[in-house]
C-alpha positions in Angstrom: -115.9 -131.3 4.2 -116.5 -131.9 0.5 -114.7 -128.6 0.0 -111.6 -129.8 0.6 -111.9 -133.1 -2.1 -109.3 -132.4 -4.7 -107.2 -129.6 -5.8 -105.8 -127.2 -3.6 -103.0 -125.1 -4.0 -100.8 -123.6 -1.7 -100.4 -120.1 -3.7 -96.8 -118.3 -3.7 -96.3 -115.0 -2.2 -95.5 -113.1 -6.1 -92.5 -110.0 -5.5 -91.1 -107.5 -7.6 -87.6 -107.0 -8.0 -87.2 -104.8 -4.7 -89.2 -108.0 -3.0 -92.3 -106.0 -2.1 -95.3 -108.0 -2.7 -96.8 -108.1 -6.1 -100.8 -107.8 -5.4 -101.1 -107.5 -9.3 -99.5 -110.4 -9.6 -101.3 -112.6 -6.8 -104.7 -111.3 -8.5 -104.2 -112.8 -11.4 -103.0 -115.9 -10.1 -106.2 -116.6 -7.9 -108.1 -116.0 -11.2 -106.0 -118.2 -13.3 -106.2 -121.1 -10.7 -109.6 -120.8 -10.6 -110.4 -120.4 -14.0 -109.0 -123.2 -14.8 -110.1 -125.9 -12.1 -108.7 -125.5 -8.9 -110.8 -126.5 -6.4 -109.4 -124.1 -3.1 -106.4 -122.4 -2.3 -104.0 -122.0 0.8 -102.6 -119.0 1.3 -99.4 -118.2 3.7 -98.1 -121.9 3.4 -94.3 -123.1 3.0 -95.0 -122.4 -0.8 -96.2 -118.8 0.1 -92.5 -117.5 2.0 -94.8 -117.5 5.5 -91.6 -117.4 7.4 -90.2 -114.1 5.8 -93.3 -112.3 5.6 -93.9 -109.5 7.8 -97.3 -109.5 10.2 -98.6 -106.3 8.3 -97.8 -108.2 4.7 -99.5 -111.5 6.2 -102.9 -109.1 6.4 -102.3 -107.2 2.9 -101.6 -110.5 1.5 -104.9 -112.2 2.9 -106.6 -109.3 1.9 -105.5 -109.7 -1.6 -106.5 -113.2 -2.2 -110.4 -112.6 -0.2 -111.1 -109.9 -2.6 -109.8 -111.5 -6.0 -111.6 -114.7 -4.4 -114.5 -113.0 -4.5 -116.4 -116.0 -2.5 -116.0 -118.8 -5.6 -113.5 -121.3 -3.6 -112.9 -122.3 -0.5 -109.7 -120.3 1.5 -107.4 -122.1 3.9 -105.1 -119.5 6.2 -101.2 -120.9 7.2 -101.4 -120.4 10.8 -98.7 -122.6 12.3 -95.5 -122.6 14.4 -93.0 -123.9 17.0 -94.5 -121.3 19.7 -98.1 -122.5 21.3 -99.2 -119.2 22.3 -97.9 -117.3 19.4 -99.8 -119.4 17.2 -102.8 -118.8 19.6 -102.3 -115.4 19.5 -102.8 -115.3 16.1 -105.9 -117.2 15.6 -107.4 -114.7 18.6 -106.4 -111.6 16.3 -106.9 -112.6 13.0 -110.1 -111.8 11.1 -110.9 -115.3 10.1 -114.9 -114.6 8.6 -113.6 -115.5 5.4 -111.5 -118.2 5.8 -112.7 -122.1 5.7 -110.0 -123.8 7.5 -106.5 -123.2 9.2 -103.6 -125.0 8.0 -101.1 -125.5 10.9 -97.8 -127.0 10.8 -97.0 -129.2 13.4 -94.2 -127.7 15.6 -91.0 -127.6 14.3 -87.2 -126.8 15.5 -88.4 -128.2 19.1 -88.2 -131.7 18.3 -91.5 -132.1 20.3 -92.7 -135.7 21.7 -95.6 -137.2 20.1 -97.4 -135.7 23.4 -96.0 -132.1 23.0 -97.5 -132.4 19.3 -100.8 -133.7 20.8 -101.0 -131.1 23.6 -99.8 -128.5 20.9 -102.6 -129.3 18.4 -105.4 -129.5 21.4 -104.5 -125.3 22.8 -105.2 -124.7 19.4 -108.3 -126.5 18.8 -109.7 -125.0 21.5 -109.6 -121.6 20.4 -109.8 -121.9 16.7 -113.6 -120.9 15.5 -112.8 -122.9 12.4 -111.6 -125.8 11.0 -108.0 -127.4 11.3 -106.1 -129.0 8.4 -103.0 -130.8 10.7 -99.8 -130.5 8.8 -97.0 -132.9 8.9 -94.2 -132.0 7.2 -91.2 -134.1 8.5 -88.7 -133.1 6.2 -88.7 -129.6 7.1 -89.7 -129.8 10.8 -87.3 -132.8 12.0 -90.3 -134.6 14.3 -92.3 -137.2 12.5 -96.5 -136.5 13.3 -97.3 -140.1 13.6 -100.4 -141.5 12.4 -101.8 -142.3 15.9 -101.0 -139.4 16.8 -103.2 -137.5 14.0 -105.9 -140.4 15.1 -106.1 -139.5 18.3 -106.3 -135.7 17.8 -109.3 -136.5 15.0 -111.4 -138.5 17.4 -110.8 -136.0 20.4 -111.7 -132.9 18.2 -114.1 -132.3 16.2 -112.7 -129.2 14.3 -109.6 -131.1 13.5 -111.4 -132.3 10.4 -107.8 -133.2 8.1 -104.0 -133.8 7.6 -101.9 -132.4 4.9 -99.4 -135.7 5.1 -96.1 -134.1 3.1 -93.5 -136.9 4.4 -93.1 -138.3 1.2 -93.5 -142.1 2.9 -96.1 -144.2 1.0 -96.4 -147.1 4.1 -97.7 -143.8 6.4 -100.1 -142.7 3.8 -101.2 -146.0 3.9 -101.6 -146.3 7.7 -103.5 -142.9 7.8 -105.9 -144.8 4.9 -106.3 -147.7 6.4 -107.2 -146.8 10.2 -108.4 -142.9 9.7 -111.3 -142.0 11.0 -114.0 -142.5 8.3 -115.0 -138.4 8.3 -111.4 -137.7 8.9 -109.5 -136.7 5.5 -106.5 -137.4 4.3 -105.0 -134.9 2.0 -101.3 -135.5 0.1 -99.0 -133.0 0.3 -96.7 -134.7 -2.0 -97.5 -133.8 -6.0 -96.0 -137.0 -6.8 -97.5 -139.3 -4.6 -100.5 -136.9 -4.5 -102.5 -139.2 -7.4 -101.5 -142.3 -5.9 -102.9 -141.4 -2.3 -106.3 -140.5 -4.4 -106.7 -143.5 -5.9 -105.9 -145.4 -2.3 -108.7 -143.5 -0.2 -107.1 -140.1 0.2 -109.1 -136.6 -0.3 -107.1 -135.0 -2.8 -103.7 -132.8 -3.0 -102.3 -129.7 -1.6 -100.4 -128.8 -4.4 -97.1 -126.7 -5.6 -97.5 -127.4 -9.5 -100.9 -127.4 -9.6 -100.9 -123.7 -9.4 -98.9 -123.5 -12.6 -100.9 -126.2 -14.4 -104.0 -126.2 -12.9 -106.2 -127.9 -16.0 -104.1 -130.4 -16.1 -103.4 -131.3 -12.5 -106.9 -131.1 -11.6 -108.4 -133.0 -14.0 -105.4 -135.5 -12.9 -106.9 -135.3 -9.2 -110.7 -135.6 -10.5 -110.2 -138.4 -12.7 -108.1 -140.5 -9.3 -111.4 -139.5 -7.3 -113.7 -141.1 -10.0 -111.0 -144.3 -9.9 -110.7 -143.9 -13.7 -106.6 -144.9 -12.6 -105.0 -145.3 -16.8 -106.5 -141.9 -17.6 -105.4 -140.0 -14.8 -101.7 -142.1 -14.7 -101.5 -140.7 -18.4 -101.3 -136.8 -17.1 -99.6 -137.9 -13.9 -97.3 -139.5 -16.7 -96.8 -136.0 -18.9 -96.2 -133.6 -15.4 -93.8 -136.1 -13.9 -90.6 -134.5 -15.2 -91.8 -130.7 -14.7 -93.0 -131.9 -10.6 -89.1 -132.9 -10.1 -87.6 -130.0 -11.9 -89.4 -128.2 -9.6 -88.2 -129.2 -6.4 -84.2 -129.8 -7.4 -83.3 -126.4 -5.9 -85.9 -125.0 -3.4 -89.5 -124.2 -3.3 -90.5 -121.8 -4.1 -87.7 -121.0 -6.4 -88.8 -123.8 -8.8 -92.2 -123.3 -9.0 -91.4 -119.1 -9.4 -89.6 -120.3 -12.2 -92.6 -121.9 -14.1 -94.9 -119.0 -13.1 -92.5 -116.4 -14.8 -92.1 -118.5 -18.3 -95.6 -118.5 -18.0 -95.7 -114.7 -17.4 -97.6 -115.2 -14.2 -95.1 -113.9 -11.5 -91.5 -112.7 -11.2 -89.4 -115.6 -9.6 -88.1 -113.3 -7.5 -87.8 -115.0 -3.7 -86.5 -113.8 -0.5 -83.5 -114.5 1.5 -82.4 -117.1 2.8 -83.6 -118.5 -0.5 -82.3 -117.4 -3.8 -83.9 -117.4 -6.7 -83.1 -120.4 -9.3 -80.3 -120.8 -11.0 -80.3 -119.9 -14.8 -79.7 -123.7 -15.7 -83.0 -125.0 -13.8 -84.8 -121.8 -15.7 -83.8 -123.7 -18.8 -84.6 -126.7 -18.2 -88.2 -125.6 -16.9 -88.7 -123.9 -20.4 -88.1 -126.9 -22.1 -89.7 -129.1 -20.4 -93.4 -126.6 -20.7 -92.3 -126.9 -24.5 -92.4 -130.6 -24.6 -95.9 -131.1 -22.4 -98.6 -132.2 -24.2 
């Protein structure tokens, strides 16, 4: 499970301007991240549109990264939903040979019990042939995965192996630290908690900005790993006004943004998002002119 200790990003889905998929694009970006010190990437995540990609895009997509991979980092798959069998469905039909792990979200729109989550979690571990990453993401799915919950799902199955925590709430992180599991990781899905979690026990990041910086934000997460704290607080300190600029419309608008002043992707997005506002593109310019 050392695979997944320290940087992973969850890649966007890169579109042209009549919002077909950029596999130019999403080339290049693989390469860049890895180039430059990412240590694996998720593909088909929140980050990546997963909810306005079409089945037959999902594959093409997949396809893309494998092959522009090329077998030098580890791949996590976005295979989640508010519908048990669907999501079972898919694992049973998807080519998964070249994929590590399986990040699924933890049902959302349903407002599950803490059971329903459990018993959701446990019809997919049971068919899944590899790894789970559980993924709690409060804020977008309105049910709260609490930590005894994720506990309980760790000890009953072995291939439930990690939790992407994205709540944003430092006392959980801290109560998935302090009672996980001690094979059990914890991985922050927050960029700006994400070196905090490190230096408190945690695995490493899932990462939005990391994909735009990754040098910088990995050598952030390596240095919390190795507890060297003032050295990595100093980079922590020089991405901390880029993270929030990033995030003050919508993701993946923000981080689209970043990637096209970098001449990495178009920051074209689909509806129901919108791509961000000319203001937020300037303010992201100037803020890459004033990093160190």
């Amino acid at each position: 499970m050392t695979k997944f200790r320290g940087t992973g990003v969850a890649i966007i889905t890169p579109f042209n301007d009549d919002l077909s998929v950029d596999h130019n694009a999403l080339v290049n970006l693989v390469d860049y991240n890895i180039k430059n010190g990412t240590d694996y990437i998720v593909i088909s995540g929140t980050t990546g549109e997963s909810v306005t990609i079409t089945k037959d895009e999902k594959k093409q997509i997949i396809d893309t990264v494998i092959s522009a991979n090329d077998g030098r980092v580890p791949l996590v798959l976005g295979v989640g939903g508010n519908n048990t069998s669907q999501v079972i469905a898919e694992i049973n039909t998807t080519d998964l040979s070249q994929i590590d792990a399986i990040l699924s979200v933890s049902p959302y729109y349903n407002k599950p019990t803490q059971e329903g989550i459990y018993q959701h979690f446990k019809a997919i571990s049971e068919v899944s042939p590899i790894d789970i990453i559980l993924y709690n993401v409060p804020g977008r799915t309105s049910s709260n995965m609490l930590p005894e919950t994720t506990f309980r799902l760790a000890r009953d199955f072995q291939n439930i192996i990690a939790v992407k925590e994205a709540g944003n709430n430092v006392a959980q992180y801290l109560a998935l630290l302090k009672n996980k599991p001690n094979d059990f990781l914890v991985i922050s899905g927050d960029d700006d908690l994400a070196l905090g979690v490190v230096l408190a026990g945690g695995a490493g990041v899932i990462s939005v900005i990391g994909q735009a910086l990754p040098k910088q934000f990995s050598k952030m997460i390596r240095l919390g790993l190795e507890g060297k704290a003032k050295e990595a607080y100093q980079i922590h300190f020089n991405l901390m006004d880029m993270t929030s600029l990033i995030f003050s419309e919508n993701n993946p608008a923000g981080i689209k943004a970043v990637l096209e002043s970098l001449h990495l992707a178009k920051s074209n997005v689909r509806l129901p998002l919108v791509s961000a506002t000319d203001h937020l593109k300037e303010k992201i310019k100037q803020a890459l002119a004033s990093m160190d």
